[in-house]
N, C-alpha and C positions, 0 to 999 in steps of 0.2 A: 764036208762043205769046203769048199776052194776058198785062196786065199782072198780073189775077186769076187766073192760071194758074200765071205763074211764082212770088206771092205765096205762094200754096199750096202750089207743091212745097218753096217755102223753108222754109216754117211744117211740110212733113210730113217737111222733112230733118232740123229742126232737134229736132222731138220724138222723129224716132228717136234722133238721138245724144244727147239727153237718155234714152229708157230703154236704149239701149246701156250708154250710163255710169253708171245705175241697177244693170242686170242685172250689168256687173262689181266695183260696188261690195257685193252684196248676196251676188254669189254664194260657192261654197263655198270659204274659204280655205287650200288644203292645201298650196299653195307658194309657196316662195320669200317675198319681203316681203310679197305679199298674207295673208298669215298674219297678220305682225304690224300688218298695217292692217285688220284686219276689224272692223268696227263693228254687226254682225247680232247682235241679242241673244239668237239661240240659241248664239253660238259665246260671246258674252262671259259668259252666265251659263254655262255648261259651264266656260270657264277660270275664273270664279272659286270654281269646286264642286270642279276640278280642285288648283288652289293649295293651296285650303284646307285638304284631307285631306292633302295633302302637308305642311305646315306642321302638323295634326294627328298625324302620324306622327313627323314631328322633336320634336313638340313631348311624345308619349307617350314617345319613348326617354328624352329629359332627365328624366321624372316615372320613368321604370325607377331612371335613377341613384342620386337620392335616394331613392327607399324602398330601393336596395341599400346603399347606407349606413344607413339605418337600420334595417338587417333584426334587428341584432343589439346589444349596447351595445358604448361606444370602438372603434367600427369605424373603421379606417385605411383604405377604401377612397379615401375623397375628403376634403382637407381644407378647411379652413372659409371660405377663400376662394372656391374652386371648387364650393363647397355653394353658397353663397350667390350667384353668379351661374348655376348652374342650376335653384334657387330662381327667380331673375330671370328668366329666360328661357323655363320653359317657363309660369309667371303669364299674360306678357306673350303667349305665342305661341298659346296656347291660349284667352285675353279677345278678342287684337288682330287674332291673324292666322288664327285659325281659326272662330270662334264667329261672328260677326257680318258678316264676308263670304261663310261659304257659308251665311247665310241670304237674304244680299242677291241671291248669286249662283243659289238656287235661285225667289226672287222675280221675279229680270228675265228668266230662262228661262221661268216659268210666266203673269206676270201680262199679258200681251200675247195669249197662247192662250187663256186666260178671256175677255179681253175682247174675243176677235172683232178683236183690234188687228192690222195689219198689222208694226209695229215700236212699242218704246217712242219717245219723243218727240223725246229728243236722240239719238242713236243714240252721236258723236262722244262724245259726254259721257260714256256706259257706258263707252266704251275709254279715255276720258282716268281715267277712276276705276280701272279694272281695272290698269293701268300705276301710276298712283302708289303702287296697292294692292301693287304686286309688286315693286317699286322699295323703298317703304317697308322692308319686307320683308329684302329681302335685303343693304340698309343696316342693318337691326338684326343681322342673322345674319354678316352682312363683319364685326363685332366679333370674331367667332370665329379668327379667320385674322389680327388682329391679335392677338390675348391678350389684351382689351380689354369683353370682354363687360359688361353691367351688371351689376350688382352690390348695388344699391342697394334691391330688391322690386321686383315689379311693379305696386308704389303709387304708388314714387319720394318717399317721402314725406321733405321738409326738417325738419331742415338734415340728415340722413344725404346727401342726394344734392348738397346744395349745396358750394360751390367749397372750402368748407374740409373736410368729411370726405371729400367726393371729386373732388378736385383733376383726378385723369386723366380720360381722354375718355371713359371706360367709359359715364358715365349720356348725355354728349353724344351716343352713336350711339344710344340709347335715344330721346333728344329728338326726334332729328331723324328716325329711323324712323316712330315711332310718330303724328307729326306729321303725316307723307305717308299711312298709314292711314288716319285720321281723316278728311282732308280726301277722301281717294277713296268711307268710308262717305257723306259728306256728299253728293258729286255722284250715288252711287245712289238717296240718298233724295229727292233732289230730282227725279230721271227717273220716279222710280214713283210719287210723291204725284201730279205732276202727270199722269202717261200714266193712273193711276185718274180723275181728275178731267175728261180732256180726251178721251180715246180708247176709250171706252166705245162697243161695236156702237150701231147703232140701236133704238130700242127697249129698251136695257140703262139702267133711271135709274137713279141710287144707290141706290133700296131696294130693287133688283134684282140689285143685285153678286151673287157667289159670296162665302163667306164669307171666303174667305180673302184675296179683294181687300179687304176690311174692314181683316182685320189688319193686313196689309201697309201699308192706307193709314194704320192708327194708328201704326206702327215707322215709317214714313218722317216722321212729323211728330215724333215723340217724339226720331227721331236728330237730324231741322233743328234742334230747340231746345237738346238735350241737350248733341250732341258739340263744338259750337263753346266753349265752357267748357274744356274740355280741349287744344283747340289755343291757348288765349289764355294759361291755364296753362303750357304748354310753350313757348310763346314767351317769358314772363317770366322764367321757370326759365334757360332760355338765354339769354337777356341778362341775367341775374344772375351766369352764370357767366362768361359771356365776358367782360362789360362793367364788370361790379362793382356794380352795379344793384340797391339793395336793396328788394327785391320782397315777401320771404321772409323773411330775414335779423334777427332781433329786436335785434340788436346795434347796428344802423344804422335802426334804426327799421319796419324792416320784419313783418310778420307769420306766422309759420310754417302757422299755421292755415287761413291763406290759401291753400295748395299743397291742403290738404285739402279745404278747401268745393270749391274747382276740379276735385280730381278726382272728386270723391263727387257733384258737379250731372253731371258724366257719369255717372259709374262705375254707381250705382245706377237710372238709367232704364234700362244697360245689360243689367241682368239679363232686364227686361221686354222690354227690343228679342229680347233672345235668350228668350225663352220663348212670346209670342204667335206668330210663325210656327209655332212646334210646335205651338201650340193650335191654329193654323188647321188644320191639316194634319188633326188628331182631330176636329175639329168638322167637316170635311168630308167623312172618309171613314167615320167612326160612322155616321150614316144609311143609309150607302150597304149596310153588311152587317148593321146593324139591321132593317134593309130597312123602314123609318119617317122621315117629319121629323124633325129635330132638336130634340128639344123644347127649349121657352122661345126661339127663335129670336131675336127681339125683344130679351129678354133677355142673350141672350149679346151682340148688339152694342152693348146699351148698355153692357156689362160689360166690355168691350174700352175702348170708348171712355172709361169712367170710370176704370180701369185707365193708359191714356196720361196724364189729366190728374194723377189723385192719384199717381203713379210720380214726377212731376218737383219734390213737395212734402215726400220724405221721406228726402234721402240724409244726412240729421244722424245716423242711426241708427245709420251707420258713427262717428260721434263722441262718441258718450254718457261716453266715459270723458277726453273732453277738457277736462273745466271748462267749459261752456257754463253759460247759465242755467239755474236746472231748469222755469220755463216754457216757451221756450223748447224745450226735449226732451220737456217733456212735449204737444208740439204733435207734434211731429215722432212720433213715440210711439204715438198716436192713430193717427195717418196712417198707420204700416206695419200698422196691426192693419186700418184701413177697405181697404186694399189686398186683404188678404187673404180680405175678403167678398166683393170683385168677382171673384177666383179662385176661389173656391167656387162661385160662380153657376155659372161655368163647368164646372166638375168635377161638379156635381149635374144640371145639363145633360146631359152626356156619360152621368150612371149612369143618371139618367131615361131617357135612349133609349135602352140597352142593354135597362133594365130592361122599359119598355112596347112594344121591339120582337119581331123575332126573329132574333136574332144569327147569323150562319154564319160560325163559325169560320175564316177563311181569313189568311193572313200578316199581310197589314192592320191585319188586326181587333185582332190577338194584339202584335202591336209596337204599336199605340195603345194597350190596353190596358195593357201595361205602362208605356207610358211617365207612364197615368194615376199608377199604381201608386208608380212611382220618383219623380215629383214629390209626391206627397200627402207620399210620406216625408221628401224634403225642407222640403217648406215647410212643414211642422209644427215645423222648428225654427228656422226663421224667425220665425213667430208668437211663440214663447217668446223669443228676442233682442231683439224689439219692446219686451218687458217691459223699464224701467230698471234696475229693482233685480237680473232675473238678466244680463243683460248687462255690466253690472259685475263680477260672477264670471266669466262664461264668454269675455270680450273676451280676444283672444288667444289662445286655445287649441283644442284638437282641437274641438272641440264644434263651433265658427264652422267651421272649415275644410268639417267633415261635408258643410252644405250644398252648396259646390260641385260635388263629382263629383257630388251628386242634380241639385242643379234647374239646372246651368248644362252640365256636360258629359253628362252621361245627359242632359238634358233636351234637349240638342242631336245629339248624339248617336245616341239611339233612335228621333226621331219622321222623320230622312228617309228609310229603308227604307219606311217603309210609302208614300208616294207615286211613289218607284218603283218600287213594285208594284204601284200603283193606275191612276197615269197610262202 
């Protein structure tokens, strides 16, 4: 055999046992350790849809408790300590560990099939996020199994959570949960900004995406900028409590307001993170039983797009009742009401095509439609909150709360039936 002979078979041994070790890395993971090494972004965005609702479900029974306690008045069902860390808990479980990972996780299942992609980009990196995310996780919920749960909101806001009102480890398995979270949303949004950016078919240019890779690619830049603020936060926090470290602390020079801009530069993109996926979902399959384009197409992705940037300009609006300047708020003020234009575009969007198409009634249809329905109702009082002077009255009370079940858990909630029913 020649020496270009043998070259050859070498170079055709060596590329099979390169796609051998392809086809066992890829393929179906249903045993044993290869389960928990599978890196195929159809399996990791299924575990993190799977998580989610499960953490969804733990996280509904805690929201049973409390309204059983307060079915009635001086109910003795749960006292005020165990109120208030299932208060904590199911805040947190339902922001951290359900709302923004099974949107991520139905993102990295979906946005590789639009794009004609064969995998997203890091494949490793889904699994390293999907782990920290479950890890995180079940470090916040191990507080349960000590007596230890948090205690403090799901705001954590100082000094209630700092080393002198809560001295125990209660808020610390919070820190350190919620921290491993975070950094796992981080690593999805860096696989999908970049797999929209780099792994698009041939012939697929940007102003050719599917609508929903739009969104997605606005949530994955809005989370890079957003969520890192909250883990720098939580790292302070934690070295203020461990260390003595005045971060926070107004007594040693520290600033307590500080824990709040940190978590409010996340806290409030987050709603957005959690609401545009559900818009893509409506902007996508509206047409489809409209049986017309989308009107204002154009339109709506610049309205996304302005929606990501004016989102990262307004979380002071969670602090109007803090002594801020009143320029100042009256900046930020502004900002939540021009938000609320770029969501109208969107929702006048969606009536125009219903209205200039011809709608057939089918599952889809009827769950976008509502979900149109249940957001409008929230974020109308949203718009009124913007205002300073009633947000002054209404800060703290039922009225605030309202919003959530509409535009964060219905609005998360409602809108993933209808794509699978669609897809």
């Amino acid at each position: 055999m020649s020496a270009t002979e043998q070259g050859a078979t070498a170079a055709g041994t060596g590329e099979q046992h390169v796609d051998d070790a392809f086809l066992r890395l890829w393929s179906d993971p249903t045993r044993g350790l290869a389960a928990v090494s599978a890196v195929n972004q159809t399996y990791i965005g299924q575990r993190y849809v799977v998580a989610g609702l499960a953490f969804m479900a733990i996280g509904g029974v805690l929201g049973l408790l409390m309204r059983l306690q307060l079915a009635v008045p001086d109910n003795g069902l749960i006292d005020h300590e165990l109120y208030n860390q299932l208060f904590t808990m199911h805040g947190t479980t339902m922001m951290f560990l359900f709302a923004v990972p099974i949107v991520e996780g139905i993102a990295i299942f979906l946005i590789p099939l639009m794009l004609g992609a064969r995998d997203l980009v890091f494949p490793r990196l889904s699994a390293f996020g999907f782990w920290c995310y479950l890890f995180g996780g079940l470090v916040l919920y191990s507080s349960l199994f000590f007596g230890m749960m948090p205690d403090a909101g799901w705001f954590l806001y100082v000094p209630l959570s700092g080393p002198e009102y809560s001295p125990a480890p209660n808020t610390d398995f919070w820190l350190l949960g919620v921290t491993f979270v975070e950094i796992s949303a981080l690593t999805a949004a860096v696989e999908l900004a970049v797999s929209i950016l780099k792994t698009r078919a041939p012939g697929m240019s940007i102003d050719r995406m599917p609508l929903f890779a739009w969104y997605i690619l606005v949530v994955a830049f809005m989370i890079i900028f957003a969520f890192p603020a909250l883990i720098i936060g939580s790292m302070l926090l934690e070295i203020e409590r461990a260390f003595g470290w005045a971060f926070f602390d107004a007594a040693t020079g520290g600033d307590p307001l500080l824990w709040q801009h940190y978590f409010w530069i996340f806290g409030h993109p987050e709603v957005y993170i959690i609401f545009l996926p559900a818009a893509g979902f409506v902007s996508m399959i509206l047409p489809t039983f409209a049986r017309r384009p989308l009107a204002g197409h154009v339109w709506v992705i610049l309205a996304v797009i302005g929606t990501g940037f004016v989102s990262m300009g307004l979380w002071v609006h969670h602090m109007f009742t803090t002594g801020l300047p009143l320029m100042a708020m009256g900046f930020f003020s502004s900002a939540s009401m021009t938000v609320s234009v770029l969501s109208g575009v969107q929702v006048f969007a969606w009536l125009a095509t219903l209205w200039l198409g011809k709608p057939v009634m089918r599952s889809p249809l009827l769950f976008s439609a509502g979900f149109i329905v249940l957001f409008v109702m929230g974020g109308l009082t949203g718009v009124m909150v913007a205002v300073m002077p009633f947000d002054w009255q209404g800060d703290d009370n039922y009225f605030v709360v309202a919003p959530f079940p509409h535009v964060l858990i219905r609005g998360i909630g409602v809108p993933p039936p209808p794509p699978l029913y669609y897809w």
